[in-house]
C-alpha positions as CSV (number, residue, x, y, z in Angstrom):
1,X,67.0,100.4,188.9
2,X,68.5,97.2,187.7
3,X,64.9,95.8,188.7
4,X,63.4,98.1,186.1
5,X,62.4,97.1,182.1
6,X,64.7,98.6,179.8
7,X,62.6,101.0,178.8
8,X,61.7,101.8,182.5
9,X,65.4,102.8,182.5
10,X,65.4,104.5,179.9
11,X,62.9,106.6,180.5
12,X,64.1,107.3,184.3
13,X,67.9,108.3,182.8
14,X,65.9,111.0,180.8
15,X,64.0,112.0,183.6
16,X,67.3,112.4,185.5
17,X,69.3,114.9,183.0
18,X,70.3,118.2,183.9
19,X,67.4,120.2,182.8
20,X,66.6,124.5,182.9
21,X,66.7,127.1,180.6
22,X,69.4,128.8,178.6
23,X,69.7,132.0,181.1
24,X,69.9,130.1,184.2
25,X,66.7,131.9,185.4
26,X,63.8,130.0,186.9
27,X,61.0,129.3,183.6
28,X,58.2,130.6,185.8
29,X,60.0,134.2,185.9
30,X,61.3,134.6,181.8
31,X,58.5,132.7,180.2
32,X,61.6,130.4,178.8
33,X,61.0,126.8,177.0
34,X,62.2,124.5,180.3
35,X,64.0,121.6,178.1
36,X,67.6,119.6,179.2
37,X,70.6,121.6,179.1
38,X,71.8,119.2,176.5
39,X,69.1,119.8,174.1
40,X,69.6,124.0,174.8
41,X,72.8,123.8,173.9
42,X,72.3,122.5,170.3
43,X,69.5,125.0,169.5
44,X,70.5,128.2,168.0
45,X,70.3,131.9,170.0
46,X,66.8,132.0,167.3
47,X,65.5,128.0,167.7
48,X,65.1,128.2,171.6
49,X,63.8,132.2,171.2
50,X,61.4,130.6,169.0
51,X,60.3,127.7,171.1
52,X,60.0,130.2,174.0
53,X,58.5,132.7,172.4
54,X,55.4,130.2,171.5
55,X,55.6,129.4,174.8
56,X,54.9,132.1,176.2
57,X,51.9,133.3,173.8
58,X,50.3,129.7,174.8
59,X,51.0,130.5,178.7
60,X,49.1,134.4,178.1
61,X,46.2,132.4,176.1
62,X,45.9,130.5,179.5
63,X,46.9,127.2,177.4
64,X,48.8,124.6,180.2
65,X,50.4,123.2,178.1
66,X,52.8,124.7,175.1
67,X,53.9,122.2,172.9
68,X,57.5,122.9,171.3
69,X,58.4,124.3,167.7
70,X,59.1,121.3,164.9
71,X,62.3,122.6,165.3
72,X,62.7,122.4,169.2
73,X,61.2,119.1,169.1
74,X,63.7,117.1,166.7
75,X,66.5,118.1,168.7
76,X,64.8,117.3,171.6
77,X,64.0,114.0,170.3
78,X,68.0,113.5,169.6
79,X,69.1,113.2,173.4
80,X,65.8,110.8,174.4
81,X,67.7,107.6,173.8
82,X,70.5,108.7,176.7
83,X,70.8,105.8,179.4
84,X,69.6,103.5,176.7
85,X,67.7,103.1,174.1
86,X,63.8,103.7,173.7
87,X,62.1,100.7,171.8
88,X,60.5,101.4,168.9
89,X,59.6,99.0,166.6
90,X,57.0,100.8,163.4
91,X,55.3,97.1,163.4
92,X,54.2,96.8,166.9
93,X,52.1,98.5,168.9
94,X,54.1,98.5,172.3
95,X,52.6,100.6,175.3
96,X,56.3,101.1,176.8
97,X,56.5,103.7,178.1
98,X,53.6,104.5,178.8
99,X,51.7,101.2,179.7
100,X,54.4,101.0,182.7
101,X,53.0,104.6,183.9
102,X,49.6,105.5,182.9
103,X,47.6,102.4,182.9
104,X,46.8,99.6,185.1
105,X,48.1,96.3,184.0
106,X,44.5,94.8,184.0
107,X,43.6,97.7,181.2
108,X,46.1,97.0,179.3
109,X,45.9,93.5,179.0
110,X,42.1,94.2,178.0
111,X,43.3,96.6,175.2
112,X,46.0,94.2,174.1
113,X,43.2,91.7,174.0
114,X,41.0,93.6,172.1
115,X,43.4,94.9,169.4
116,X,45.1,91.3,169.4
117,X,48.5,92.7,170.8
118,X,51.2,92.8,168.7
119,X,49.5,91.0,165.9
120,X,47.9,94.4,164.5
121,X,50.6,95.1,161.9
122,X,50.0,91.3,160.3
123,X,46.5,92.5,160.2
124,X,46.9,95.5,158.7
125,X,48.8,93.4,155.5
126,X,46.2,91.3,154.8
127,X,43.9,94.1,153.8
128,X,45.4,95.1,150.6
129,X,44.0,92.8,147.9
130,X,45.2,94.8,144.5
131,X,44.4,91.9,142.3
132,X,41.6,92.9,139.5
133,X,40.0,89.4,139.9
134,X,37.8,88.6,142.3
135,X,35.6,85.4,142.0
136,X,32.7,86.8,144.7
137,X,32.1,89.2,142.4
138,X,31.5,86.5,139.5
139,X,27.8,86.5,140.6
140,X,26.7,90.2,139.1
141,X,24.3,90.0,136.0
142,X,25.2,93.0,133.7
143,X,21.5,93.5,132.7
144,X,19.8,93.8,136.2
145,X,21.2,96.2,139.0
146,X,24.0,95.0,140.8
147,X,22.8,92.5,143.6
148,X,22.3,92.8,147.3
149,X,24.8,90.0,147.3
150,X,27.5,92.0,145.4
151,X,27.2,94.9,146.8
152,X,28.0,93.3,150.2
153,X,30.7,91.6,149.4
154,X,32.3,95.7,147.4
155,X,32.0,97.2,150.9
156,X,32.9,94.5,153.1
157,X,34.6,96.7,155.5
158,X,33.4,95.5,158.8
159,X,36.6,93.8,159.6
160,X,38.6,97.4,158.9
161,X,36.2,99.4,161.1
162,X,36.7,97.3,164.0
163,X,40.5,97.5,163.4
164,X,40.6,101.0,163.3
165,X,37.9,101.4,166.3
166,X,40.4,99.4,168.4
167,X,43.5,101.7,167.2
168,X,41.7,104.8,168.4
169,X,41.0,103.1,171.9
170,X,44.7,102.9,171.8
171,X,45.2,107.0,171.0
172,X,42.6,107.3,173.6
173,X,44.4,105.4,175.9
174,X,48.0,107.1,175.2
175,X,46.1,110.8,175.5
176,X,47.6,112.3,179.4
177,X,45.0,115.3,179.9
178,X,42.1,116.1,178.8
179,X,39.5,113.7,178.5
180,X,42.1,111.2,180.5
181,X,42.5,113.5,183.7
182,X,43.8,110.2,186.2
183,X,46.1,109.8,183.0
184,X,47.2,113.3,184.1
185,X,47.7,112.9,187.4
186,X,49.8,109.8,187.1
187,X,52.1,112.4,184.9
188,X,52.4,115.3,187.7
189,X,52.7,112.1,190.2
190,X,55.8,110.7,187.8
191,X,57.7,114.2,187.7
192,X,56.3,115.5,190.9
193,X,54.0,118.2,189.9
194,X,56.4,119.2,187.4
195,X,54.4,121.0,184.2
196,X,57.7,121.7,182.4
197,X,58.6,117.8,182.4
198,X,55.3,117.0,181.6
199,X,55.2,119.0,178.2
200,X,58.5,117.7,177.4
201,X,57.9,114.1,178.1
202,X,54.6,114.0,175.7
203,X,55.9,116.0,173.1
204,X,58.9,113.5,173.2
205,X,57.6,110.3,173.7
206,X,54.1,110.2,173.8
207,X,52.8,112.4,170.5
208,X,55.1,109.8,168.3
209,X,53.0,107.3,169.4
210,X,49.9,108.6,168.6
211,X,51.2,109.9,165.1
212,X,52.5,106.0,164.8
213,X,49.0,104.6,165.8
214,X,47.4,107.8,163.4
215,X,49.5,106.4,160.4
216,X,48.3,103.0,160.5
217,X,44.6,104.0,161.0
218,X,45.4,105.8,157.6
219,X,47.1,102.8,156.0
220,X,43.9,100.6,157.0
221,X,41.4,103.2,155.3
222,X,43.8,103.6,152.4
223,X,44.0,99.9,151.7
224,X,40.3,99.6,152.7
225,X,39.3,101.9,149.8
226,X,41.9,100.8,147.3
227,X,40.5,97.3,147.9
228,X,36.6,98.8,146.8
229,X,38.7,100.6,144.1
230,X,39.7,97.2,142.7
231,X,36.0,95.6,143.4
232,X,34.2,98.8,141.7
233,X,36.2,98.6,139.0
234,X,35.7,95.2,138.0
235,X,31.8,95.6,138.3
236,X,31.7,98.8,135.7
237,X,34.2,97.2,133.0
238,X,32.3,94.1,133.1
239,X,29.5,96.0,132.3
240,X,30.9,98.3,129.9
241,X,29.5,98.3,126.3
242,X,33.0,97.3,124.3
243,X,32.3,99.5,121.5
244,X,32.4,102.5,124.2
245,X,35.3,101.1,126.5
246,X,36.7,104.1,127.5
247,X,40.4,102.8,127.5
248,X,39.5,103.0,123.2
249,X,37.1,105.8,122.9
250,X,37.6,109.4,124.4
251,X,34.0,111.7,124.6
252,X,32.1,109.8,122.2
253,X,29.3,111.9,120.9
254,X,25.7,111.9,120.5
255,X,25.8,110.6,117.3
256,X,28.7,107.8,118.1
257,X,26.8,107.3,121.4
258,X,23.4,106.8,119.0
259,X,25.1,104.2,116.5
260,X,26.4,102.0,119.4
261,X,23.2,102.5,120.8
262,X,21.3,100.3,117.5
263,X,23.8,97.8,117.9
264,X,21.3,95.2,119.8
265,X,22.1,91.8,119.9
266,X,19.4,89.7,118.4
267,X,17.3,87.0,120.6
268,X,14.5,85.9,121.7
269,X,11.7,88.6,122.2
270,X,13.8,91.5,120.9
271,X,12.0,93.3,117.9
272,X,13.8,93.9,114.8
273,X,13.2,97.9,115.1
274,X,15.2,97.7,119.0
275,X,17.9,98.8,117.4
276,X,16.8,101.4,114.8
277,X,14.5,103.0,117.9
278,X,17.2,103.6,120.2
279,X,19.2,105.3,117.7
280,X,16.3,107.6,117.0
281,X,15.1,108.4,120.6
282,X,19.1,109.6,121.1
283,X,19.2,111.4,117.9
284,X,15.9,113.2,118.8
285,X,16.3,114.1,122.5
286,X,20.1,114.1,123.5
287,X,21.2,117.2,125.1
288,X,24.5,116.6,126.2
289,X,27.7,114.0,125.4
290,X,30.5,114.6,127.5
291,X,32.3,112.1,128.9
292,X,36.0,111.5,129.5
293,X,38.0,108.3,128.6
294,X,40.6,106.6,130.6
295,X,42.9,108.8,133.0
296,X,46.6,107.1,132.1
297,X,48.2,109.5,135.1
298,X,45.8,107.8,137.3
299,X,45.5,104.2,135.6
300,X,41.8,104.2,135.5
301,X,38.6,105.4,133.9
302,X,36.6,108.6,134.6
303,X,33.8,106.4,136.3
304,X,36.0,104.8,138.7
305,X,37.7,107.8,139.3
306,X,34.6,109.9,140.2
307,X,32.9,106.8,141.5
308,X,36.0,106.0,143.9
309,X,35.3,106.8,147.6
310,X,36.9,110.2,148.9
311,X,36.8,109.2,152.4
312,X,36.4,106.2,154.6
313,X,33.9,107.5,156.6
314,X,31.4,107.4,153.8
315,X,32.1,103.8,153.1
316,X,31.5,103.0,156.4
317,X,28.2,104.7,157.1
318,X,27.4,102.9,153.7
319,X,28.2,99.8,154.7
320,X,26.3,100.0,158.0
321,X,23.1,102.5,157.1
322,X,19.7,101.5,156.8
323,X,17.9,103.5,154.2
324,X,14.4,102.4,152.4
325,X,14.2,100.9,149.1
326,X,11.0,99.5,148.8
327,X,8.5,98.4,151.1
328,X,9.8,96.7,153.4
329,X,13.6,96.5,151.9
330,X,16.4,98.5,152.4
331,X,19.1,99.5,150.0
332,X,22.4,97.5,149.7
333,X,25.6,99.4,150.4
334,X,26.2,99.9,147.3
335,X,22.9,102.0,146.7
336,X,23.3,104.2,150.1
337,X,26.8,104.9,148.7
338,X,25.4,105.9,145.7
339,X,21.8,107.9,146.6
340,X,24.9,110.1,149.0
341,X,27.6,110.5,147.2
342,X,27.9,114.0,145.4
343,X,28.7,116.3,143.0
344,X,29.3,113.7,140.3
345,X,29.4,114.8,136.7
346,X,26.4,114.2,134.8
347,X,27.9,112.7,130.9
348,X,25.1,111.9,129.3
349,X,21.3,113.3,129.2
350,X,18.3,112.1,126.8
351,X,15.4,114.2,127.5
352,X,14.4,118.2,128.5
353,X,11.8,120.1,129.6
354,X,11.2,121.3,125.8
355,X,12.1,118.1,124.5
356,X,11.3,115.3,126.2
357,X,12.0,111.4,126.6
358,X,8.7,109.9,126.2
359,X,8.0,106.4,128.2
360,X,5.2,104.4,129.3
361,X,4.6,105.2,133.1
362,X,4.1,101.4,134.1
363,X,6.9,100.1,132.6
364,X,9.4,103.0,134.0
365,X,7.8,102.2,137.5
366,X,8.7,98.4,137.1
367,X,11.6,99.3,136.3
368,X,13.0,101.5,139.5
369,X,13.7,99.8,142.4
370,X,15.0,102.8,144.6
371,X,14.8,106.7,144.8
372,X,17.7,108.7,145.8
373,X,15.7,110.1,149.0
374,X,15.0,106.6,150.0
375,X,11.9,107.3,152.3
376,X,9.7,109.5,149.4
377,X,9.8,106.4,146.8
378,X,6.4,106.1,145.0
379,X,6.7,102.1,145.3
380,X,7.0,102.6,149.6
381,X,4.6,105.3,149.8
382,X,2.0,104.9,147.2
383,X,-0.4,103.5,149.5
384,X,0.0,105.6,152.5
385,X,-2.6,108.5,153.2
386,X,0.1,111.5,153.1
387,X,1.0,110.3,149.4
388,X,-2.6,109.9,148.4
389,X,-3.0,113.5,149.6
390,X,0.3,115.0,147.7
391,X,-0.9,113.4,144.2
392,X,-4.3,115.1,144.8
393,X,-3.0,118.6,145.8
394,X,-1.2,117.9,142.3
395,X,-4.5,117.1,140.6
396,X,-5.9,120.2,142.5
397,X,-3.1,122.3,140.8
398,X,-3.3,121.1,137.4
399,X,-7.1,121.7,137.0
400,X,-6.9,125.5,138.8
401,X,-3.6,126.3,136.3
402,X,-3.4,123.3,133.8
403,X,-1.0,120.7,133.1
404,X,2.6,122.3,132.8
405,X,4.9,119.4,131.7
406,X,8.0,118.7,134.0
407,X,10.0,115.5,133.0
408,X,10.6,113.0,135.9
409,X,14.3,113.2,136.5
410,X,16.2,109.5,136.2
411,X,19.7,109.3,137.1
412,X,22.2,106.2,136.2
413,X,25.1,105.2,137.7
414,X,28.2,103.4,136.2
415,X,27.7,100.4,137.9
416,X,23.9,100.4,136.2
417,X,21.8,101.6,139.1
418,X,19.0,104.2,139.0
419,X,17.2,106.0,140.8
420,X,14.2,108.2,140.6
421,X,15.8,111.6,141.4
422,X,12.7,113.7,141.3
423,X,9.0,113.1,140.3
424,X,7.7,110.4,142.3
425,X,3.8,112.6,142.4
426,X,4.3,112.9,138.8
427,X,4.6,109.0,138.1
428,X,2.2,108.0,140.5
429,X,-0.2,110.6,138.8
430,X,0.5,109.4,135.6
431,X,-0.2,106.1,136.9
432,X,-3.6,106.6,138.2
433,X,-4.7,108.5,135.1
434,X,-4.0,105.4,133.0
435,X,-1.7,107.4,130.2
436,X,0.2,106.0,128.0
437,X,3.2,108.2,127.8
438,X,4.9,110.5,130.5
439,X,8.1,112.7,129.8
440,X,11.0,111.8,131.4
441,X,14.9,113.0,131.8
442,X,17.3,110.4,131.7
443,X,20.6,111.8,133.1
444,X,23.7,109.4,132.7
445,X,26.6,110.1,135.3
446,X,30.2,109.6,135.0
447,X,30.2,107.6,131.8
448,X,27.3,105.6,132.9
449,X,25.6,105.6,129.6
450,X,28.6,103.6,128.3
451,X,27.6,100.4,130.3
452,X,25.1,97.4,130.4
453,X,21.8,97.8,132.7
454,X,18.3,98.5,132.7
455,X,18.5,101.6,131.9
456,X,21.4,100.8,129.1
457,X,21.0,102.8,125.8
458,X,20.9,99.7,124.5
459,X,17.5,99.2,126.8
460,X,15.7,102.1,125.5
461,X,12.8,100.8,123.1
462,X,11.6,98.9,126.6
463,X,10.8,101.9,128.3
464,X,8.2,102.9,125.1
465,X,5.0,101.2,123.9
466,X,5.6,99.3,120.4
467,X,3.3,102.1,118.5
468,X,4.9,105.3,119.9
469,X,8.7,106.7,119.0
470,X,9.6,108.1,122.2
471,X,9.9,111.2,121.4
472,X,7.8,114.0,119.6
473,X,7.8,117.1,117.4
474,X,6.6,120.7,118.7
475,X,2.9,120.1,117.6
476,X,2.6,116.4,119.0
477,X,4.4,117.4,122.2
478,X,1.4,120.7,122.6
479,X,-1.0,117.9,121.3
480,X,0.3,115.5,124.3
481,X,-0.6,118.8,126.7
482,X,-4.0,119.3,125.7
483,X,-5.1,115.8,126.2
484,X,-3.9,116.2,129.9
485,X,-5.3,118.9,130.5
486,X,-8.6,117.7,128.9
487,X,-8.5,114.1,130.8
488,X,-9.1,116.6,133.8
489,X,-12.1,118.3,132.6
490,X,-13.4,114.1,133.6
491,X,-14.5,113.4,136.6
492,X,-12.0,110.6,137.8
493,X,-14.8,108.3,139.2
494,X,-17.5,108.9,136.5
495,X,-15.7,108.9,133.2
496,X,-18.0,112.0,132.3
């Protein structure tokens, strides 16, 4: 034994205690918890009960093995370290014991390769960056969409997925039965055959392992996200409109939303009425101003807060997926995270299906880049046969039942995307009719409609021809419906 590694030792003194149950009786015949005599002795008459009592209902649901009580298992844990101590150190990623028993020595030097040995925890503290600055980010132009570039370098988590693939080899690794079954039968070779042994011995040494290896998998994905926190965050304050900086201003409404809105800075090729138009188009077709401020419990603002991932897995997939922008692009991490994330709070809407937002078709195309479906955007498909064939079924319904006007839904993001959300037919018919004007439903999410971007309130007047408003009264809107429905009594071809 002297031949042994200490924590060989150790583990062979544990092995060695006097272990059976609290009557004396064989476990096989009472259903009893089978634990050392030590460790029955400090459990209560109701603690071992309790332990054998759930092991018995695991042994009649044909379970093989019944791990202990929380109870059953502290105590357990308390008489572990007898014949010495077991190593343990919260930093390092040991295999002793169970590198010694379960695995060859040529697997685990190929796992300790892979995860870089004992190096893990020193990787694990270089992830957390909470500083708000970050110079790669330095590159992001407030009045185009955030850049391919950028929104690499937000969800740069390439580095934390391969860390936390090579921690799960390790719980893969540690795991005795199941998927593992010459893991298995290296335990009933170690405590000959003995299932008793074997529950005890993972539900004392092995199962703290895997919750040690489980809580730094959770540290990575918590320092992963806090680190896109900080990234996220500097994109959408740099891009937040100062007047509605929502560490100052608390639900701002339609008319507040509308006087910030005509506060355009003046240069080159911006028309003195930019200002005055913008304010009008709100005033005329808002239908909702509701968005929170700041969030002091939380130290940050409603869009980062809603905007903040909920789960590694989704940065990840975003950080890795391949979804269509355009023809022949893809969309950035950034946009896949975006186009999937859900159920967050619209803030801000201009437009309705009785009173719309009313834009100029070609400039509203050149300005969308991406739909939230990805595959169905007008700018990928617009040439394919199957689209040609959807916009003509649309024709096909308008002339049998005439033109019922259904804006084409926009939705904005706080970091100044947008996507077309629904109405891609709609635009591209627009688009082949030559009109001037199509209705539209800009929907602002999670206080996006207080930052810089194409589609920034401060960006309205683009989206509209210099001779229309934008927007129109009950008789100019019906007015708008007959000349659709008339510019379909014309052959397409023909003119006539």
């Amino acid at each position: 034994m002297s031949n042994l590694k200490k924590s060989q030792r150790s583990l062979r003194s544990w092995e060695e205690q006097d272990w059976g149950t609290k009557s004396g009786k064989k476990s096989s015949e009472t259903g009893e918890r089978y634990l050392p005599k030590k460790a029955i002795a400090a459990l209560s008459d109701s603690e071992y009960k309790a332990t054998s009592d759930k092991k018995r209902k695991d042994t009649a649901a044909g379970k093989q093995h019944s791990p202990q009580t929380k109870k059953a298992r502290r105590v357990a844990r308390q008489f572990r370290n007898t014949g010495g101590k077991i190593e343990s150190n919260k930093s390092s990623l040991s295999f002793n014991p169970l590198a010694e028993f379960m695995l060859d020595s040529l697997l685990v030097e190929r796992i300790q390769k892979k995860v870089g040995g004992k190096v893990v925890s020193s990787l694990i503290r270089g992830i957390g960056d909470n500083s708000s600055k970050f110079p790669e980010l330095l590159d992001d132009i407030t009045d185009k969409p955030v850049s391919d570039k950028v929104a690499g370098k937000i969800f740069d988590v390439d580095k934390e997925v391969d860390e936390i693939k090579a921690l799960e080899k390790r719980i893969d690794a540690i795991k005795p039965y199941g998927s593992s079954m010459s893991g298995y039968k290296r335990l009933l070779d170690m405590f000959d055959g003995d299932d008793e042994k074997i529950d005890v011995y993972v539900d004392t040494f092995l199962t703290p392992q895997v919750k040690n290896l489980r809580n730094q998998i959770q540290k990575i994905k918590e320092k992963a996200i806090n680190k896109i926190d900080n990234k996220l965050n500097v994109v959408i304050q740099k891009r937040t409109i100062p007047e509605l900086d929502p560490k100052f201003i608390d639900r701002p409404d339609i008319q507040t939303i509308a006087n910030v809105s005509a506060n355009v800075p003046k240069k080159e090729g911006v028309p003195n009425w930019a200002g005055q138009k913008n304010k009008a188009i709100i005033e005329n077709t808002a239908r909702l101003a509701d968005s929170p401020g700041f969030d002091k419990n939380l130290d940050m603002s409603y869009a980062l807060k809603k905007m903040s991932p909920s789960r590694f897995s989704s940065v990840a997939e975003a950080s890795r997926e391949l979804k269509p922008r355009g023809y022949g692009e893809y969309m950035n991490p950034l946009e896949v995270y975006e186009s999937e994330k859900s159920f967050i709070p619209t803030t801000f809407i201009l437009g309705s299906v009785d009173k719309p937002f009313f834009v100029d078709p070609f400039k509203l195309m050149m300005s969308l880049q991406k739909s939230t479906g990805g595959q169905d955007f007008l700018k990928q498909r617009r040439g394919t046969k199957d689209f040609i064939s959807e916009v003509d079924k649309l024709e096909d319904l308008i002339r049998e039942n005439t033109y019922k006007p259904q804006p084409i839904s926009i939705v904005i993001y706080p970091t100044g995307s947008a996507f077309i959300h629904n109405g891609n037919h709609r635009l591209q018919r627009a688009l082949l009719k030559k009109e001037k004007e199509v209705p539209v439903e800009f929907s602002y999410l999670a206080g996006a409609e207080r930052v810089e971007g194409p589609f920034s309130i401060k960006k309205l007047y683009e989206f509209t021809r210099p001779e229309k408003f934008g927007y129109k009264n009950k008789a100019e809107f019906q007015k708008y419906i007959d000349e659709v429905n008339e510019s379909y009594l014309i052959d397409n071809y023909t003119g006539k």
